[in-house]
Backbone as CSV, one residue per row, in Angstrom:
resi,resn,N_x,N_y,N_z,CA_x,CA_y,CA_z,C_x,C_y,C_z
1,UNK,70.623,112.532,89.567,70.092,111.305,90.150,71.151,110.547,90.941
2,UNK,72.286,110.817,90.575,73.584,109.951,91.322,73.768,110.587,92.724
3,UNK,73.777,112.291,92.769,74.369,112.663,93.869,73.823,112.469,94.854
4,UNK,72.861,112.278,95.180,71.744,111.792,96.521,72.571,110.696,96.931
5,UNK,72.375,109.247,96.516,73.338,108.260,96.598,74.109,108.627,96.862
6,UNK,75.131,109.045,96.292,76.726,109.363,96.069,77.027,109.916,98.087
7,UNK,76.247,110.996,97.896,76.216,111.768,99.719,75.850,111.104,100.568
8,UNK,74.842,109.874,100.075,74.502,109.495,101.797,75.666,107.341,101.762
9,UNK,76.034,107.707,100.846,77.126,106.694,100.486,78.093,106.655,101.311
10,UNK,78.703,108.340,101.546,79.767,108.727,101.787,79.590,109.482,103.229
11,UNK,78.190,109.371,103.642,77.560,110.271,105.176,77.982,111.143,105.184
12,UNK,77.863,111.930,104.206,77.452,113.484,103.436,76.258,113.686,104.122
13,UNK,75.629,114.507,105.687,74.514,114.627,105.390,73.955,116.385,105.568
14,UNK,74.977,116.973,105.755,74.719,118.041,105.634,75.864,118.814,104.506
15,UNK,75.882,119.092,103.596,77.220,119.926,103.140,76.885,121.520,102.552
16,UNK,78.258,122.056,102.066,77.751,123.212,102.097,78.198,123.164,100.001
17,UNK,77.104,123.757,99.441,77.201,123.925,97.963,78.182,125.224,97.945
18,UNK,79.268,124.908,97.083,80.681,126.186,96.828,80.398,126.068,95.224
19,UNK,79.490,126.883,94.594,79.333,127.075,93.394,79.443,128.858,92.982
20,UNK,78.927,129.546,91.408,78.868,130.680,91.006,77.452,130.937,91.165
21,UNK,76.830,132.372,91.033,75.314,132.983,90.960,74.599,131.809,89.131
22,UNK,75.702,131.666,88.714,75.209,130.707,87.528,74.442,129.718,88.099
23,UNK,74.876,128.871,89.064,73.971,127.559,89.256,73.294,127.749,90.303
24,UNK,73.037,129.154,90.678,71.406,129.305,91.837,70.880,128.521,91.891
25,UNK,70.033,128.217,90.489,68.772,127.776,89.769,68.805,125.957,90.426
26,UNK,69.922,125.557,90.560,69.801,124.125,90.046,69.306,123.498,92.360
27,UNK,68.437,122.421,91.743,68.361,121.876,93.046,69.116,120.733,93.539
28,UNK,69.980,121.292,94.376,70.375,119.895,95.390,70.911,120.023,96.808
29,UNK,70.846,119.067,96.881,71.116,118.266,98.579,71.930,119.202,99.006
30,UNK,72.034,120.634,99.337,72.699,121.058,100.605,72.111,121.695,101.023
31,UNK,72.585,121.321,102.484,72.004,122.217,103.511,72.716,123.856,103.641
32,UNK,73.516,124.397,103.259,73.723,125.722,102.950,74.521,125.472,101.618
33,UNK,74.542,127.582,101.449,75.077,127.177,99.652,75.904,128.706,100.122
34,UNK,77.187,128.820,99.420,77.733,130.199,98.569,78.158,130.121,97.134
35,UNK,77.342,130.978,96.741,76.992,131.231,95.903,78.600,132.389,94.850
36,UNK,79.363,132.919,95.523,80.220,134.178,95.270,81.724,133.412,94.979
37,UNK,81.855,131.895,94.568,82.599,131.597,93.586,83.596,132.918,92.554
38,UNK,84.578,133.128,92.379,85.310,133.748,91.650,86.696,133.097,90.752
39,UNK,86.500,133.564,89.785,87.755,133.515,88.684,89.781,133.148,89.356
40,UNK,90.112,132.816,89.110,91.162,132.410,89.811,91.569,132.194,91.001
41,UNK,90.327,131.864,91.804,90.327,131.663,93.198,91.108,131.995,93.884
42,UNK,90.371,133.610,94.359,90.953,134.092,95.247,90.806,134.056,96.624
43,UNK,91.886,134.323,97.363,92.084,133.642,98.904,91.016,134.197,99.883
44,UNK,90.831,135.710,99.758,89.391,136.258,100.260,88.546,135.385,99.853
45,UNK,87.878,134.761,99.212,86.930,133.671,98.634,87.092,132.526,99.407
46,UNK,87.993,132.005,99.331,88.697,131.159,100.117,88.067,130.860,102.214
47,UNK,88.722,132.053,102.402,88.280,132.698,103.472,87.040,132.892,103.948
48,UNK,86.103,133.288,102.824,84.437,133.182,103.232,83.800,132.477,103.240
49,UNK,84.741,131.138,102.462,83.872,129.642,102.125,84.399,128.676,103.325
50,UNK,85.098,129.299,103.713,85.491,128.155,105.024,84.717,128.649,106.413
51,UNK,84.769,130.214,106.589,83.874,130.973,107.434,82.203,129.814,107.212
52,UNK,82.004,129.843,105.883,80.322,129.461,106.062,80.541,128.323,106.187
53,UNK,81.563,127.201,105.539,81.261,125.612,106.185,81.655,125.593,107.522
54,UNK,81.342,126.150,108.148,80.737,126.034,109.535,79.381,125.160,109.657
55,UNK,79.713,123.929,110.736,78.824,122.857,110.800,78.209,122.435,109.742
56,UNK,78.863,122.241,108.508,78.310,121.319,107.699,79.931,120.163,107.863
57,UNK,79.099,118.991,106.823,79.853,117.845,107.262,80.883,117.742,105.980
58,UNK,80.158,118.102,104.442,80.999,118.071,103.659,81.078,119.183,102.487
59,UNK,81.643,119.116,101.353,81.507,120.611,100.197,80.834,119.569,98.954
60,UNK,80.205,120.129,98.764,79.675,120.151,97.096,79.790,121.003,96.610
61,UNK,80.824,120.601,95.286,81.044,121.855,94.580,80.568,121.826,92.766
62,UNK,80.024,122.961,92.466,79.497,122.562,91.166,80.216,124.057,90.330
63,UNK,80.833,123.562,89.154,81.592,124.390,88.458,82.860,123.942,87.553
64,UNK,83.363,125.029,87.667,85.012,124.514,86.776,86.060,124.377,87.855
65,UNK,87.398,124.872,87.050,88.579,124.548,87.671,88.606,125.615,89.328
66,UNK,88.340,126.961,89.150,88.071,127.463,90.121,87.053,127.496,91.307
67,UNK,86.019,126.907,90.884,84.748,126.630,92.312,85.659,125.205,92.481
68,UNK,86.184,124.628,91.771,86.560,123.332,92.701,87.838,123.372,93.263
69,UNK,89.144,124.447,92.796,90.036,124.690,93.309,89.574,125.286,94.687
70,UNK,88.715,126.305,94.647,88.073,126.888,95.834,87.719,125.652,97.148
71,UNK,86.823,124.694,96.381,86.361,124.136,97.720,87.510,122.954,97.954
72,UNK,88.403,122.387,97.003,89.787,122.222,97.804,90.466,122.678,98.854
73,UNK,90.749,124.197,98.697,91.882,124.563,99.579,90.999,125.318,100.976
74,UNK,89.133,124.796,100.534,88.678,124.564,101.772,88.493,123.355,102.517
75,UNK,88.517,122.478,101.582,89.095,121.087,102.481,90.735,121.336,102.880
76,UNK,91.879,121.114,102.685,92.721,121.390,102.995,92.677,121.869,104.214
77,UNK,91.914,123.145,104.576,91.931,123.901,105.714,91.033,123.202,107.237
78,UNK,89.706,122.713,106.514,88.637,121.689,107.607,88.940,120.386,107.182
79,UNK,89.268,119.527,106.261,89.503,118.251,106.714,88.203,117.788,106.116
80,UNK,87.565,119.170,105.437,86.299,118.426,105.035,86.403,117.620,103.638
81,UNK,85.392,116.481,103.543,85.508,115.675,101.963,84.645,116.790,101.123
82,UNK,85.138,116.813,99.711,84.306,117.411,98.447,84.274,116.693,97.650
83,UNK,82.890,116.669,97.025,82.103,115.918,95.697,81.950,117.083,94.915
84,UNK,82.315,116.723,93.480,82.839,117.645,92.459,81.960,117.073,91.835
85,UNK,81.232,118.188,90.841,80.115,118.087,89.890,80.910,119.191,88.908
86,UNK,81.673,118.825,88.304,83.085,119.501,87.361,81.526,120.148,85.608
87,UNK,82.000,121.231,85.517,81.160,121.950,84.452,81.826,121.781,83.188
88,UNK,83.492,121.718,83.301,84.362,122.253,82.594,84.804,120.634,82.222
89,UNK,86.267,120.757,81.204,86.979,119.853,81.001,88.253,120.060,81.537
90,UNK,88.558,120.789,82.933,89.768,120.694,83.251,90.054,119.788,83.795
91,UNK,89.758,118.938,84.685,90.518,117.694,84.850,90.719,118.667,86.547
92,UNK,90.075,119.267,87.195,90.281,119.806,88.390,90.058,118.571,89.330
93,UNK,88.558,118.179,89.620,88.589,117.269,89.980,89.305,116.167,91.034
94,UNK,90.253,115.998,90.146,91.022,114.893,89.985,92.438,114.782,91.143
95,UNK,92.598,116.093,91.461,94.153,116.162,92.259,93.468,116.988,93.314
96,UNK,94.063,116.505,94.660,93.920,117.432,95.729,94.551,118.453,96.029
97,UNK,95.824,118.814,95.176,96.128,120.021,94.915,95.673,121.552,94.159
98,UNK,95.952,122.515,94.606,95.253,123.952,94.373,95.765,124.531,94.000
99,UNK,95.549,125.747,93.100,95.861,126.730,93.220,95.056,128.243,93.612
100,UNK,95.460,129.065,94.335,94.815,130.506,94.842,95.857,131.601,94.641
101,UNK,95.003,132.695,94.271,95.799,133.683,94.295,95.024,134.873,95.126
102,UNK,96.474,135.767,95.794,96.496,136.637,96.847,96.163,137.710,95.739
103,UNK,95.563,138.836,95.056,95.535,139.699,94.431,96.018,141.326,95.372
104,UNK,96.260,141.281,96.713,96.906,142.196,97.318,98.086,142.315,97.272
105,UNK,98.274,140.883,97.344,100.140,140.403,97.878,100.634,140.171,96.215
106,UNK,99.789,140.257,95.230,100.032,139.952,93.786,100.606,138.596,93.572
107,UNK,100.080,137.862,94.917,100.795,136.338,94.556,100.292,135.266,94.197
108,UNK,100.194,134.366,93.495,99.859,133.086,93.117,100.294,131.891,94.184
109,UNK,99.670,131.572,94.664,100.215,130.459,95.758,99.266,129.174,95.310
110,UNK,99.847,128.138,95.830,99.376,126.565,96.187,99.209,125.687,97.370
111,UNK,98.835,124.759,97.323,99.028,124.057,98.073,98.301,122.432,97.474
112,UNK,98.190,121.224,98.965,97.603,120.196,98.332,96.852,119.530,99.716
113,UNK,96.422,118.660,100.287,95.637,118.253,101.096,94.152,118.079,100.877
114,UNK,93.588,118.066,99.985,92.403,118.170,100.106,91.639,116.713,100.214
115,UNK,90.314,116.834,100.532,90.298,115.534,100.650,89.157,114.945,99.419
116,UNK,89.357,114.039,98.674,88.604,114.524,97.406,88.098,112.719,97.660
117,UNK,86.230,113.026,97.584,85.711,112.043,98.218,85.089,111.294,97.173
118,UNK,84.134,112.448,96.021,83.174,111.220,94.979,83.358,112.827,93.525
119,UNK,82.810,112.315,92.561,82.883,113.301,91.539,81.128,112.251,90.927
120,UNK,80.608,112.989,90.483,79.600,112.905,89.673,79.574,113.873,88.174
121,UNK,79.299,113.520,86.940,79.228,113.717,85.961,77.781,114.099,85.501
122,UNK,77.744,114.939,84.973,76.862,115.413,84.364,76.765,116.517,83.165
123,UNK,76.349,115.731,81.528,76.841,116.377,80.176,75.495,117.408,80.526
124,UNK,74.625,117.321,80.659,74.057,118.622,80.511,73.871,120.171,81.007
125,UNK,74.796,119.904,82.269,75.846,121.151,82.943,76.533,121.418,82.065
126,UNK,77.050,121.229,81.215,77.817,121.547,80.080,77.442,122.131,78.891
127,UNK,76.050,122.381,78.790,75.416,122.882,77.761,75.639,124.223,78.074
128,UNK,75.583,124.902,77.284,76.016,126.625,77.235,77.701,127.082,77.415
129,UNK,78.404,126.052,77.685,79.756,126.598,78.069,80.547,126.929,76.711
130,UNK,81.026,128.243,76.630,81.600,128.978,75.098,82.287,128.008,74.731
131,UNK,82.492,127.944,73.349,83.295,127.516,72.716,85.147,127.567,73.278
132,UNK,85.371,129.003,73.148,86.328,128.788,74.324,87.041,128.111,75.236
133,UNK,86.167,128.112,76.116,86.356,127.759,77.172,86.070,126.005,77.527
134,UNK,85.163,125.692,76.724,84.977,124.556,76.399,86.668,123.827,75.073
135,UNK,86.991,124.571,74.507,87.922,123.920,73.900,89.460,124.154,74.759
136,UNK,89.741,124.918,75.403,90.529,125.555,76.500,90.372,124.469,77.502
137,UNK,89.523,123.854,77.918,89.129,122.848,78.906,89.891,121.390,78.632
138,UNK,89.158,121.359,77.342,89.130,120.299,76.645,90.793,119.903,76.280
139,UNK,91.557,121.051,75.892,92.627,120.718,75.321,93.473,120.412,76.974
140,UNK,93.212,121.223,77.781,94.002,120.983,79.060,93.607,119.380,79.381
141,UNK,92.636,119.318,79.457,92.777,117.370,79.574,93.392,116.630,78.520
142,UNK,93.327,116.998,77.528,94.073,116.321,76.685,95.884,116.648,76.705
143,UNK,96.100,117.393,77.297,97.764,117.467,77.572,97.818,116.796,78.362
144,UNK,96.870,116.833,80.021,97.240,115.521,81.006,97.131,114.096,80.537
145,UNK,96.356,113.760,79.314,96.640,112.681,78.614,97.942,112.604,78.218
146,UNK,98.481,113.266,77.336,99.784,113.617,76.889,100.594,112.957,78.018
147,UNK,100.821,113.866,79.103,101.950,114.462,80.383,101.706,112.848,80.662
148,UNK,100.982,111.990,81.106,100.930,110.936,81.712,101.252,109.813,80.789
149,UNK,101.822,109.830,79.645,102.349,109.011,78.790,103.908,108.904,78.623
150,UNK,104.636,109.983,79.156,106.118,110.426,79.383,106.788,110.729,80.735
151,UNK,105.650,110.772,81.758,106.052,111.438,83.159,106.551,110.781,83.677
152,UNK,107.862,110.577,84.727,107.984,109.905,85.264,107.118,108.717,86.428
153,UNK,107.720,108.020,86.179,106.748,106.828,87.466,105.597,106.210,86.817
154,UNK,105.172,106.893,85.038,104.265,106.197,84.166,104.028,104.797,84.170
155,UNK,102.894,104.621,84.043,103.201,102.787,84.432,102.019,102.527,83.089
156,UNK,101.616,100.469,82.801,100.934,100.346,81.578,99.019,100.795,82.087
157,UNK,99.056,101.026,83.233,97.502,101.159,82.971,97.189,102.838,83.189
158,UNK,98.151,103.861,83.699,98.242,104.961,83.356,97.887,105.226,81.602
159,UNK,98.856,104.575,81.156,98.985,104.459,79.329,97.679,104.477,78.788
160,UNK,97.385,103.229,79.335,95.544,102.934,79.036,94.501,104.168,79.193
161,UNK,94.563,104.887,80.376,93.739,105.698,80.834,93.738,106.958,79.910
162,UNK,95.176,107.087,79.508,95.690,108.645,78.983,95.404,108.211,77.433
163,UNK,95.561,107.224,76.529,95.444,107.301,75.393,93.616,106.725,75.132
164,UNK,93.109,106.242,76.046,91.548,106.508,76.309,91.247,107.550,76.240
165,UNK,91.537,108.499,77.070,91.142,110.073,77.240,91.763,110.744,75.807
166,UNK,92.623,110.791,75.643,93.006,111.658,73.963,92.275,110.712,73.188
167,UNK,91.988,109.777,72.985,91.000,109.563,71.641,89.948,109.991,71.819
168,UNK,89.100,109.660,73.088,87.654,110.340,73.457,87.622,111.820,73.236
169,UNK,88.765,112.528,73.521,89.012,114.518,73.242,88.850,114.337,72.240
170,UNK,89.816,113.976,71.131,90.049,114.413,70.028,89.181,114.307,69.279
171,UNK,88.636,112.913,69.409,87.071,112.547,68.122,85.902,113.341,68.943
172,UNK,86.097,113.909,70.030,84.632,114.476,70.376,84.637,115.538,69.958
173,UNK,85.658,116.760,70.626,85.970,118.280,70.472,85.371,118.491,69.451
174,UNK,86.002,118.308,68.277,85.746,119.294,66.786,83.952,118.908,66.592
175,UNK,83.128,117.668,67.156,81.922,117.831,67.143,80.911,118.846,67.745
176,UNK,81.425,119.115,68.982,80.799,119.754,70.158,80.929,121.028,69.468
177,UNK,82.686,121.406,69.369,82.507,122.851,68.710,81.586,123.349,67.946
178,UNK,81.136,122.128,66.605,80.442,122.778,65.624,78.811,122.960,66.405
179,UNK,78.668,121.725,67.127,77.541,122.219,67.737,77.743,122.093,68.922
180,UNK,77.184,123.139,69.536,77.747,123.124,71.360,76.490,122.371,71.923
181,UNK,75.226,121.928,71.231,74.337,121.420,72.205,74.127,119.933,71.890
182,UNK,75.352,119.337,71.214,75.701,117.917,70.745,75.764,117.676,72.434
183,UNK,74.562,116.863,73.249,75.174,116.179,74.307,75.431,115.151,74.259
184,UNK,75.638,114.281,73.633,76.267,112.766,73.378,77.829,113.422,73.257
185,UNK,78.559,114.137,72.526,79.680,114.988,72.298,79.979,114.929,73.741
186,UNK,79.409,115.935,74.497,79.512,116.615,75.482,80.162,115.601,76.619
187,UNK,79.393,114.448,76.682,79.408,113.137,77.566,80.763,113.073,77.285
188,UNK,81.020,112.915,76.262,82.304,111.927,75.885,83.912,112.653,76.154
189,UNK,83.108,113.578,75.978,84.462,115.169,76.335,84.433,114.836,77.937
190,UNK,83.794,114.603,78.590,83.542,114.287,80.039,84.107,113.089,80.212
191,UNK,83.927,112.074,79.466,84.292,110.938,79.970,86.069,110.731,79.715
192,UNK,86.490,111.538,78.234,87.556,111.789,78.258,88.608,112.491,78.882
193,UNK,88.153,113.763,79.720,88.707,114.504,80.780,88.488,113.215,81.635
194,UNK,87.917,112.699,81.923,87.698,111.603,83.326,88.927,110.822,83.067
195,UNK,88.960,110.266,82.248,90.380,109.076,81.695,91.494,109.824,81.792
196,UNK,91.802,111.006,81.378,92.149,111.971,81.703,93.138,112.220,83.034
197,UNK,92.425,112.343,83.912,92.302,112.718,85.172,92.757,111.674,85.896
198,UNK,92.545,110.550,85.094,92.638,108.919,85.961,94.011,108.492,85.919
């Protein structure tokens, strides 16, 4: 219900959806979609998602750390804005920096530029995600809670944000685990990666 708003907020009016064959199913606002999202975002991927945002205006990306690393280091490249509809608890989101890897050249590369415009939340994208990967998520936001309590240049409302986000992880996680279709849990694991991230 937010992202409609959210796109024509931001004169989003055509964009292109950079998600996995997982979220076919789901309906929204773009005017084209790829669908062929991959696991450590690789630069061929990379390459085909910038090929298709051709004449669209912005990326919507729906997924984890990799569909949104993906449609990063396709902003980076067009200049285009992305709205992140984050699946996961990585805290991707949040930084316009990337990572991709070359699997020919066997290299891991980075970069940062992206242009990162609105994020929308949503706990019931989150239903079905393994235990795993969901606690793997979860704990990575909760270290950027951590990291932002000691890092240099830390300041008092950083503090605020990061020990917001580790209490929201910590009292949510061990709920969700036991049941993964706790979405009140789910929210809060979201809202805590968000503080997180902040």
């Amino acid at each position: 219900a937010e992202l409609g708003p959210l796109l024509e907020e931001l004169g989003i009016e055509r964009p292109l959806l950079v998600t996995s064959e997982r979220w076919r199913g789901l309906e929204l606002p773009a005017a084209d979609s790829f669908y062929g999202v991959k696991p450590h975002t690789p630069v061929e991927v990379v390459e085909e998602v910038t090929r298709a945002a051709q004449g669209v205006d912005g990326l919507l990306v729906v997924g984890g750390g990799s569909a949104i690393d993906t449609a990063k280091a396709v902003s980076a490249r067009t200049e285009l804005p992305v709205v992140s509809v984050p699946t996961t608890y990585s805290g991707a989101e949040w930084a316009p920096g990337f990572g991709i890897r070359d699997e020919e050249r066997r290299v891991k590369a980075g970069g940062g530029g992206a242009r990162l415009a609105g994020i929308v939340y949503e706990p019931e994208l989150t239903l079905g995600l393994p235990p795993g990967e969901t606690a793997g998520t979860a704990l990575n936001a909760l270290a950027h809670s951590a990291e932002a309590l000691y890092v240099e240049g830390r300041n008092d409302e950083a503090d605020e944000q990061a020990l917001e986000g580790a209490k929201l992880i910590s009292a949510s996680l061990p709920l969700v685990l036991a049941d993964g279709d706790y979405v009140e849990g789910r929210r809060r694991l979201l809202e805590g990666a968000m503080h997180a991230g902040a």
